[in-house]
NUDREN-89327 format. One record per residue (C-alpha): residue number from 1; residue in three letters; y, z, x. Coordinates in steps of 0.5 Angstrom, whole numbers. Layout:
// NUDREN-89327
PT  num  residu     py     pz     px
PT  NUM     ALA      Y      Z      X
...
// end
This chain:
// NUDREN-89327
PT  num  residu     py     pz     px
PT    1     UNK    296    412   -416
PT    2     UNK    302    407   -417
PT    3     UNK    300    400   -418
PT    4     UNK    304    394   -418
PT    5     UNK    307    392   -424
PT    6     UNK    306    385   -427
PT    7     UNK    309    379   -427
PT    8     UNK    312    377   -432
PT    9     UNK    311    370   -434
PT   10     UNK    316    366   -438
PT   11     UNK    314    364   -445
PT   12     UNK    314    356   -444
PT   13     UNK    311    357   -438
PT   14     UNK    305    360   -442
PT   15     UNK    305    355   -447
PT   16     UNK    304    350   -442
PT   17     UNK    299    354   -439
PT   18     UNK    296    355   -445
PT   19     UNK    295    347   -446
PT   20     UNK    293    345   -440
PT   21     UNK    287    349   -441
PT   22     UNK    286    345   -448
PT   23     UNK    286    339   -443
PT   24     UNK    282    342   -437
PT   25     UNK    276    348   -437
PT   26     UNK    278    355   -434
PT   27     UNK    276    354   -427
PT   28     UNK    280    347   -427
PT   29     UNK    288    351   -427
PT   30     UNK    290    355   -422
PT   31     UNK    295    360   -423
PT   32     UNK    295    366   -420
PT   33     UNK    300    367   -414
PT   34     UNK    295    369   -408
PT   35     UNK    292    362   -410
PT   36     UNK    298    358   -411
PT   37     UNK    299    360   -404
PT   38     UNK    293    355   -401
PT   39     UNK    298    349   -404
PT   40     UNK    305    350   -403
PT   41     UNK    304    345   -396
PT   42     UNK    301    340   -394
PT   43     UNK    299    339   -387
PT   44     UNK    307    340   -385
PT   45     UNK    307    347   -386
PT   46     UNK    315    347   -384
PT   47     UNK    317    346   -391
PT   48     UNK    313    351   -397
PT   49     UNK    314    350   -405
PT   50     UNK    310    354   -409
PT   51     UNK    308    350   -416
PT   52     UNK    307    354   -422
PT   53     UNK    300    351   -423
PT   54     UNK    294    347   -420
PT   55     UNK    290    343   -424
PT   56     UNK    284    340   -422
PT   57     UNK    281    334   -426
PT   58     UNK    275    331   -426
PT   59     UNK    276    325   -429
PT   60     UNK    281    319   -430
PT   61     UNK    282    321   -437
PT   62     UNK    283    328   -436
PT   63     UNK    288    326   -430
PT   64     UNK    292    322   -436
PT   65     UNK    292    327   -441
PT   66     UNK    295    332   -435
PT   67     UNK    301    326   -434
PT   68     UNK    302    326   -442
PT   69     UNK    303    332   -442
PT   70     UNK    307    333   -437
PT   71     UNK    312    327   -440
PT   72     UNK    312    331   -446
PT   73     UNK    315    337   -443
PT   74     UNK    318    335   -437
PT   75     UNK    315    337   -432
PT   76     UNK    315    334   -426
PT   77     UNK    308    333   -422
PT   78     UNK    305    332   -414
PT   79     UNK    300    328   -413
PT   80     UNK    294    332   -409
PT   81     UNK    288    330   -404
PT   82     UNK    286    334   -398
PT   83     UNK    292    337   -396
PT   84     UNK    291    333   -389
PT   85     UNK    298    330   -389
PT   86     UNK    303    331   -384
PT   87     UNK    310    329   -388
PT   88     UNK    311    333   -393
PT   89     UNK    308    328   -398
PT   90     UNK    304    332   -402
PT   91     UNK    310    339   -402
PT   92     UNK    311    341   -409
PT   93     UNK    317    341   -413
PT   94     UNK    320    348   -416
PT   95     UNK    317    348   -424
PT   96     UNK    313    343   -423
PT   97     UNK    304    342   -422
PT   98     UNK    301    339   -417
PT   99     UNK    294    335   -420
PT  100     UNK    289    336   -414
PT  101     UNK    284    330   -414
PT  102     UNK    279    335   -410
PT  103     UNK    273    334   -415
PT  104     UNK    274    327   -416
PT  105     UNK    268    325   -410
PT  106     UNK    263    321   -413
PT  107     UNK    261    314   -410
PT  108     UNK    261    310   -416
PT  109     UNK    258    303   -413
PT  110     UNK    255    301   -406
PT  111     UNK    254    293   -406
PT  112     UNK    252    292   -399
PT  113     UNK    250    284   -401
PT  114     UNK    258    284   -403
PT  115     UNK    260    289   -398
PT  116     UNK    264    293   -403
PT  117     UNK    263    301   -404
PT  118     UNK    267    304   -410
PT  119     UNK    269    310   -410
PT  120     UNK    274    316   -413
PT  121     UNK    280    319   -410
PT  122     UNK    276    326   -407
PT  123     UNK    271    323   -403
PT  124     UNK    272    324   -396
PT  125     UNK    273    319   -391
PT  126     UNK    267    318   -387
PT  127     UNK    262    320   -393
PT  128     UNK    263    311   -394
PT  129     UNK    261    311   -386
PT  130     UNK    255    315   -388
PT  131     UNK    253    311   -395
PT  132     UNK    252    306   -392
PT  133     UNK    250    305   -385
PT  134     UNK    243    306   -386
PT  135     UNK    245    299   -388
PT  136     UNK    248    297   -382
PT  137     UNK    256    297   -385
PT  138     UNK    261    303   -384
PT  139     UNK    269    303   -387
PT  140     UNK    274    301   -381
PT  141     UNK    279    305   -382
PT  142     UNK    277    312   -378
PT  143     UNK    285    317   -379
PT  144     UNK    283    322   -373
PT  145     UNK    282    327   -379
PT  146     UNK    277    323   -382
PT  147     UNK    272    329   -383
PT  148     UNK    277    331   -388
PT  149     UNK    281    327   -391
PT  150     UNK    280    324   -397
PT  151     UNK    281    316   -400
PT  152     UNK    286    317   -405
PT  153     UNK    290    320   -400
PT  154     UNK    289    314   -395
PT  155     UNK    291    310   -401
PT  156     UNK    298    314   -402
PT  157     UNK    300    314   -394
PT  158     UNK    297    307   -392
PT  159     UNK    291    310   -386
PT  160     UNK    291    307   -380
PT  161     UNK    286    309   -375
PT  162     UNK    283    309   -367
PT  163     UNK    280    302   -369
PT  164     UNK    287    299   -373
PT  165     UNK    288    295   -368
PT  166     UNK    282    289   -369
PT  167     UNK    281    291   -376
PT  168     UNK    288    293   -380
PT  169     UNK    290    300   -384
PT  170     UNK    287    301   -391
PT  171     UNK    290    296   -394
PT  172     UNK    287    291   -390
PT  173     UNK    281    295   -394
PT  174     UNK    283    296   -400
PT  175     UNK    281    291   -406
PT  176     UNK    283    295   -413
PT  177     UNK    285    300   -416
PT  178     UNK    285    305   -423
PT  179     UNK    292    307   -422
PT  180     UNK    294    314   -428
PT  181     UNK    301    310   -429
PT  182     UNK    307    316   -428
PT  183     UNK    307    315   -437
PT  184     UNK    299    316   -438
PT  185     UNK    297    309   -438
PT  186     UNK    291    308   -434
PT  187     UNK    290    301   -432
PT  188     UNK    286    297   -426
PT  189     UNK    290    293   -421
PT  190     UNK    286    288   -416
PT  191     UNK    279    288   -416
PT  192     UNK    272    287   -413
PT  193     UNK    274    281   -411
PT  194     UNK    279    277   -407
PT  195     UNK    286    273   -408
PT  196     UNK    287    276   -415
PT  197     UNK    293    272   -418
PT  198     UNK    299    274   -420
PT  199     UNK    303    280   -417
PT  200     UNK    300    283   -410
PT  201     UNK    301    290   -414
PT  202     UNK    294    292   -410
PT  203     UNK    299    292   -404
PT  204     UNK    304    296   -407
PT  205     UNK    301    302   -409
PT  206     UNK    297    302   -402
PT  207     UNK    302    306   -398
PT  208     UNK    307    308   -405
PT  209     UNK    306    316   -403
PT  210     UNK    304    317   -409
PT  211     UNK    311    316   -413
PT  212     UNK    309    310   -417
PT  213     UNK    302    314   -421
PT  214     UNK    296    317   -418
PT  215     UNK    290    313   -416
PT  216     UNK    283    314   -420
PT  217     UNK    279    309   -417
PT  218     UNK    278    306   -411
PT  219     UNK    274    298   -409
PT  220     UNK    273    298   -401
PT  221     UNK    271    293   -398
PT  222     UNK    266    294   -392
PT  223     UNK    264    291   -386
PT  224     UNK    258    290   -381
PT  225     UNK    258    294   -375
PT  226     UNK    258    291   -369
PT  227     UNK    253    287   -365
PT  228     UNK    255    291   -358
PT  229     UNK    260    296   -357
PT  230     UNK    263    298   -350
PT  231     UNK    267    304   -348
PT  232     UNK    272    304   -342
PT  233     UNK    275    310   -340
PT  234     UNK    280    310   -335
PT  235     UNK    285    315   -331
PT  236     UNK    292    313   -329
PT  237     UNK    298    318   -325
PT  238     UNK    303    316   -330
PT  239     UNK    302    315   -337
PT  240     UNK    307    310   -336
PT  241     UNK    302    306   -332
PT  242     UNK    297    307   -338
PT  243     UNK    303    303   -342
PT  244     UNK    303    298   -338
PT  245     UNK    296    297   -339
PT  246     UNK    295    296   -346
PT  247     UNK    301    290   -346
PT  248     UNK    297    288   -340
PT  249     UNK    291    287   -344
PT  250     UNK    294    284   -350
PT  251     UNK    297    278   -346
PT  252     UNK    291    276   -343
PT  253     UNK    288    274   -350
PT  254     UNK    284    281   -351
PT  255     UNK    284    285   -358
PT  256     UNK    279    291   -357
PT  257     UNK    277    294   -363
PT  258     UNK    282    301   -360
PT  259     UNK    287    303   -355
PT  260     UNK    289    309   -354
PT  261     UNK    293    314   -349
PT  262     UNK    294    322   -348
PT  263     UNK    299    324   -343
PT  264     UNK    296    330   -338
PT  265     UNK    300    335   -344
PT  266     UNK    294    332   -348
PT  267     UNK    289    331   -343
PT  268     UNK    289    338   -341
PT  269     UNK    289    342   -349
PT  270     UNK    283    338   -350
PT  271     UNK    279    339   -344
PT  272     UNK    280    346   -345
PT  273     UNK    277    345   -353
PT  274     UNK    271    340   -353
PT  275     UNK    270    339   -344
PT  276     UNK    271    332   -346
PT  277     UNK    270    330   -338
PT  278     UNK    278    328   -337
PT  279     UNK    280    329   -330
PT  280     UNK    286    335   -332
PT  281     UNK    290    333   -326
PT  282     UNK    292    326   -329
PT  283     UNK    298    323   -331
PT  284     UNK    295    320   -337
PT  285     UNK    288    317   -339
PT  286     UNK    287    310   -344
PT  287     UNK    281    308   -348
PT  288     UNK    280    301   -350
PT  289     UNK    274    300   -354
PT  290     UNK    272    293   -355
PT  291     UNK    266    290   -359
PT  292     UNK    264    284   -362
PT  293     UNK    257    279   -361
PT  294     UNK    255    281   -353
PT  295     UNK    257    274   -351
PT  296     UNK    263    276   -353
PT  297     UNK    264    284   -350
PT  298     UNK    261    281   -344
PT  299     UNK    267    276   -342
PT  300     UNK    273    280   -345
PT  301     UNK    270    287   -340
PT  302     UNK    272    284   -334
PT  303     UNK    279    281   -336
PT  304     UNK    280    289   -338
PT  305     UNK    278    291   -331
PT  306     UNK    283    287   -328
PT  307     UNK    288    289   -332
PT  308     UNK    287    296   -331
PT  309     UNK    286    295   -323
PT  310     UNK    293    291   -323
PT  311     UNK    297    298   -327
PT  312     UNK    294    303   -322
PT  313     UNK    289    305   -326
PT  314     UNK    285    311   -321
PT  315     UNK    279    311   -324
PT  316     UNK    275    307   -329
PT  317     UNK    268    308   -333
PT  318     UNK    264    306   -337
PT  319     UNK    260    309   -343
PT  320     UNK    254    309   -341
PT  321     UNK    251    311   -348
PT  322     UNK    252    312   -355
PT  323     UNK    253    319   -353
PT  324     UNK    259    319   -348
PT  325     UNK    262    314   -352
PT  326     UNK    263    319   -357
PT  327     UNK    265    324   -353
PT  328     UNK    270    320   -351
PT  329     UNK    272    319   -358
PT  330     UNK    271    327   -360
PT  331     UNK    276    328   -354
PT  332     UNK    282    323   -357
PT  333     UNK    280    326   -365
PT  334     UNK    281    334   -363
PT  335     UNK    288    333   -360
PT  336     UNK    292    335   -365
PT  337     UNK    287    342   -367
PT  338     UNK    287    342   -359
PT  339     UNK    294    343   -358
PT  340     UNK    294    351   -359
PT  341     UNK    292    352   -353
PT  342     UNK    299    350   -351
PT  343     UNK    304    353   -355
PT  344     UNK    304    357   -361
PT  345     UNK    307    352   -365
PT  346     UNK    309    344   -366
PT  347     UNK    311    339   -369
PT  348     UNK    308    332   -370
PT  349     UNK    312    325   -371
PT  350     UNK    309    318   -372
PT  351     UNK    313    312   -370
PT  352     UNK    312    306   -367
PT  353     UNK    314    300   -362
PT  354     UNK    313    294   -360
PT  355     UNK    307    295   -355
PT  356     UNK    311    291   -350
PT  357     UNK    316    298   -351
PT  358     UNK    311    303   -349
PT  359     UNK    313    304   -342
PT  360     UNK    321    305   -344
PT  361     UNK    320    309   -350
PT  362     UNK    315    314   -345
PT  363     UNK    322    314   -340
PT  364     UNK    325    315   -346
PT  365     UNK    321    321   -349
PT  366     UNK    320    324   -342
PT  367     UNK    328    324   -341
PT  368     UNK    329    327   -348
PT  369     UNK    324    332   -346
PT  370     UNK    329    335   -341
PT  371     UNK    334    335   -345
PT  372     UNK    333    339   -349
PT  373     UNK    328    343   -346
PT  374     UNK    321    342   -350
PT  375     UNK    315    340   -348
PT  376     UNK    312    333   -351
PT  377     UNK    305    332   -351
PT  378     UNK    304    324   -353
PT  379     UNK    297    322   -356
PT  380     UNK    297    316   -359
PT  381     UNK    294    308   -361
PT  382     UNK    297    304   -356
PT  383     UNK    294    298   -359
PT  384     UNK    299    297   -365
PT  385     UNK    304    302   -362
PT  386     UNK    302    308   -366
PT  387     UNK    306    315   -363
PT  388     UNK    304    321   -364
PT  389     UNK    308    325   -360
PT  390     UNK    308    333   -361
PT  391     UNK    314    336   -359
PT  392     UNK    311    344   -357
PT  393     UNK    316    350   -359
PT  394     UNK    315    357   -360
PT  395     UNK    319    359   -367
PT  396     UNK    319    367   -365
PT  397     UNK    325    364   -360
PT  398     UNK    332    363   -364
PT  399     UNK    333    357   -364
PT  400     UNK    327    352   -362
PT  401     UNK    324    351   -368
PT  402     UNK    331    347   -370
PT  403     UNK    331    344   -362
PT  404     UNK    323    341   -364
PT  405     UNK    326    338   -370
PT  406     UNK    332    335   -367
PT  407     UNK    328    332   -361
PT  408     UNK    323    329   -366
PT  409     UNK    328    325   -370
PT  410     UNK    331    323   -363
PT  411     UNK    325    320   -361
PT  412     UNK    324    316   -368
PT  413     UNK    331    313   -366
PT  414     UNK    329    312   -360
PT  415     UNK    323    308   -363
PT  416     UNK    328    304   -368
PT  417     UNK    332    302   -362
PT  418     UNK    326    298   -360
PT  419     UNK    325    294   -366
PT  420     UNK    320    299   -368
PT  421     UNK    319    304   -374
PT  422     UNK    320    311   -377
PT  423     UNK    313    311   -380
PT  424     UNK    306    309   -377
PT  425     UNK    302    312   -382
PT  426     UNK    303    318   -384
PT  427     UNK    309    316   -389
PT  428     UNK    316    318   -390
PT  429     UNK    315    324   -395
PT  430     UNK    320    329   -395
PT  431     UNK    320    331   -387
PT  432     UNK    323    323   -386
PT  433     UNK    327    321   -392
PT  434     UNK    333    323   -388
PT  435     UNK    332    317   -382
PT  436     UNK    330    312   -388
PT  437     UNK    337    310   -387
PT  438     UNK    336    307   -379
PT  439     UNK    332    302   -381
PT  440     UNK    335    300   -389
PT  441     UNK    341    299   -392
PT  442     UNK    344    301   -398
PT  443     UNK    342    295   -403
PT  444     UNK    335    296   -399
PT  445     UNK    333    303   -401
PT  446     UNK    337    301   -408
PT  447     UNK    332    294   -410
PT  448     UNK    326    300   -407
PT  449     UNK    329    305   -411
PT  450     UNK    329    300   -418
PT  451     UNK    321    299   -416
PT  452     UNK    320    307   -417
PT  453     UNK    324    307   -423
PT  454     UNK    320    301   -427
PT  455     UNK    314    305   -425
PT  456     UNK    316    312   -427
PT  457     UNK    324    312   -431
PT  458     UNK    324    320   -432
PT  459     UNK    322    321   -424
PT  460     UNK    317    326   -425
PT  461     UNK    312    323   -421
PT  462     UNK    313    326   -414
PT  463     UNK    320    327   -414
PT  464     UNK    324    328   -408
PT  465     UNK    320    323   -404
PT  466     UNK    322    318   -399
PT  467     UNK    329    317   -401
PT  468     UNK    333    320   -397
PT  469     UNK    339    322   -402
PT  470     UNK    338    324   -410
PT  471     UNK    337    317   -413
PT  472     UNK    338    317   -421
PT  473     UNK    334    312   -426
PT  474     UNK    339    311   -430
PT  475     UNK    337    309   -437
PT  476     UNK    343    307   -443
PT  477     UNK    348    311   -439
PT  478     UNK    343    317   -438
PT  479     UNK    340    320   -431
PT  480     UNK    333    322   -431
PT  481     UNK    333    325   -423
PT  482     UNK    331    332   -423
PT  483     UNK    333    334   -416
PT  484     UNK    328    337   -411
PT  485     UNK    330    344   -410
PT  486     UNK    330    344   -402
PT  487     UNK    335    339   -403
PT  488     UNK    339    343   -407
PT  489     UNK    340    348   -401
PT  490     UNK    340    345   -395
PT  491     UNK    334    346   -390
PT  492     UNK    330    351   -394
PT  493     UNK    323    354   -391
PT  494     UNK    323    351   -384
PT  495     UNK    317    353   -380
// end
């Protein structure tokens, strides 16, 4: 019987292999290609690098040794956290390791008097919620992958949520950080308590997508739930009706706690999955949740049904307990997975506009759909003017997949054309660095690019990220850049 003959590993390849594991034990490096395979993407499948290991440090020393490592050898590394991410943020580069933070999920501290939780870059989202809400706190923002995502990741891509609206993104929750510094260094920045002097180098790490160093340690802050919650569902024969409805509601002085629309497309993908009780025949349906004290809920209720009443709202209910409520929520939460009812394939953009826009992006996106003769299904937070398109293709057909791609950045354009942005929340990676330039001019993304530069001069530390052409940090006449491989060739693996 014939067997495969064994690949054969280049020398330097071992050897760093070999220190690796001087550094971590056995389990913690991955190295055989079957395994590697589970890492060459994120949740953005279109582009796929395989790295040449994966390390899974349990520590922020074991983390700080790896970078030093790596410095020594130049070798470039890509930070890590679930996977969940949909921008390529966390997609490897050719000869370099990817450090995943999986195994660092240790709730270090839960202060309830203080309101502050500290935790590690593993933990998932809504493990906070539950440590604390025996207590009667949760953590506010709640990404539609909240079951799996992880803090760490939420940091690197500035998180938003369906609850956004009221209570802000994760740097509106995020007080210190231990940050493993591009050379090794481990320092601490913010801390438990508020208005740190100083530099807001806090706020600068929240959202840097992982190109400034890689997070240890996180101090979130917690907030006491709700006196009352109300959930109003309701129905519309067109989503742009649904958009005029969220502006409708904000101008009368009313923030809910969440706003959030799914056009029919969406509606009808979900109620296939999880019979969320949509009416499958809408043109769109809107959520608005408001909470707050009961005196409260109770004034702002009525004002929110007016509202509706006045944008064609064809039917309207109320959750009538905690068990509709969050069947409501599980419907808006299961979109995206749900969308495979519809197509074989999509592709997700994230942009936003002024809420006041919404009713002329929809026009928009509708008109862009026609044209180029894919569906689009529009599943977003409202409130703050999160889109969410999904663009349905088939990559069996010739052509479809590169059709998907165009019409997604169609649609970012049409979103910076309003005064809006390429990202919302889930960062600009490599899937978007390419539209960096509708929104920053030159000298702008060069005073960016020298913030990177401070933080990490040999660019090893997530390269070829967010910038949109290769960029150099350039030291005494030297340029340390170490280019991205799909760079180099074009496109690359594309869907």
């Amino acid at each position: 019987m014939s067997t495969k003959p064994a690949t054969k590993i280049p020398n330097w390849k071992k050897s760093f292999g070999d220190k690796l594991l001087q550094i971590l034990h056995p389990d913690g490096v991955i190295s055989s290609d079957d395994e590697l395979i589970v890492y060459e993407c994120d949740g953005l499948t279109g582009y796929r690098i395989k790295p040449i290991f994966v390390v899974l440090p349990k520590s922020a020393k074991e983390v700080s040794e790896i970078i030093k490592l790596c410095n020594q050898e130049t070798i470039p590394f890509v930070p890590r956290g679930a996977g969940t991410g949909l921008s390529g943020g966390a997609l490897p580069t050719e000869e370099g390791i990817v450090i995943s933070l999986a195994r660092m999920t240790r709730i270090l501290e839960i202060d309830i008097p203080n309101q502050r939780v500290v935790v590690e870059p593993g933990v998932v989202n809504l493990w906070v919620t539950n440590s604390v809400s025996s207590s009667g706190y949760y953590y506010a923002p709640d990404p539609s992958s909240q079951l799996v995502c992880t803090i760490g990741g939420n940091v690197a891509e500035n998180s938003g949520g369906v609850h956004c609206l009221k209570y802000g993104v994760t740097t509106n929750h995020v007080l210190g950080l231990e940050v493993v510094l591009p050379n090794g260094e481990i320092i601490e920045v913010g801390g438990k308590t508020l208005d740190h002097p100083g530099y807001d180098l806090v706020g600068l790490f929240v959202g840097s997508e992982g190109l400034l160093g890689i997070v240890t340690k996180v101090a979130l802050r917690i907030i006491r739930k709700p006196e009352s919650i109300k959930t109003l569902f309701a129905s519309f024969d067109k989503v742009e009706y649904a958009g005029g409805a969220v502006a409708g509601i904000t101008a009368r002085g009313v923030i809910p706690a969440g706003m959030e629309i799914m056009d029919n497309l969406s509606i009808r993908a979900v109620e296939k999955t999880v019979h969320a009780g949509y009416p499958i025949d809408a043109g769109a349906i809107l959520l608005v949740e408001l909470d707050g004290p009961n005196a409260e809920v109770e004034a702002q209720t009525p004002i929110v049904m007016e509202v509706l009443k006045e944008n064609r709202a064809t039917e309207i209910r109320i959750a009538k307990d905690s068990d509709e409520r969050a069947l409501f929520w599980k419907g808006r939460k299961s979109a995206f997975a749900a969308m495979g009812r519809m197509s074989p394939d999509y592709y997700v953009q994230d942009g936003v506009i002024p809420r006041t826009k919404l009713p002329q992006v929809l026009g928009e996106i509708e008109n862009l759909s026609k044209k180029y003769g894919l569906r689009v299904a529009n599943v977003f937070h409202a409130g703050d003017g999160n889109l969410h398109p999904l663009v349905l293709f088939d990559s069996s057909k010739d052509g479809e997949a590169e059709k998907a791609e165009e019409l997604a950045g169609e649609i970012l354009k049409a979103c910076v054309d309003v005064g809006g942005s390429i990202t919302g929340e889930h960062g600009v990676g490599y899937d978007k660095k390419r539209f960096m330039h509708l929104m920053f001019d030159e000298q702008a993304l060069e005073t960016m690019n020298m913030i990177r530069c401070a933080f990490d001069p040999k660019g090893l530390c997530n390269p070829g990220k967010v910038f949109p052409t290769p960029r150099s940090c350039v030291e005494a006449g030297r340029t340390t850049y170490r280019e991205h491989p799909i760079e180099k060739s074009g496109l690359g693996e594309r869907f």
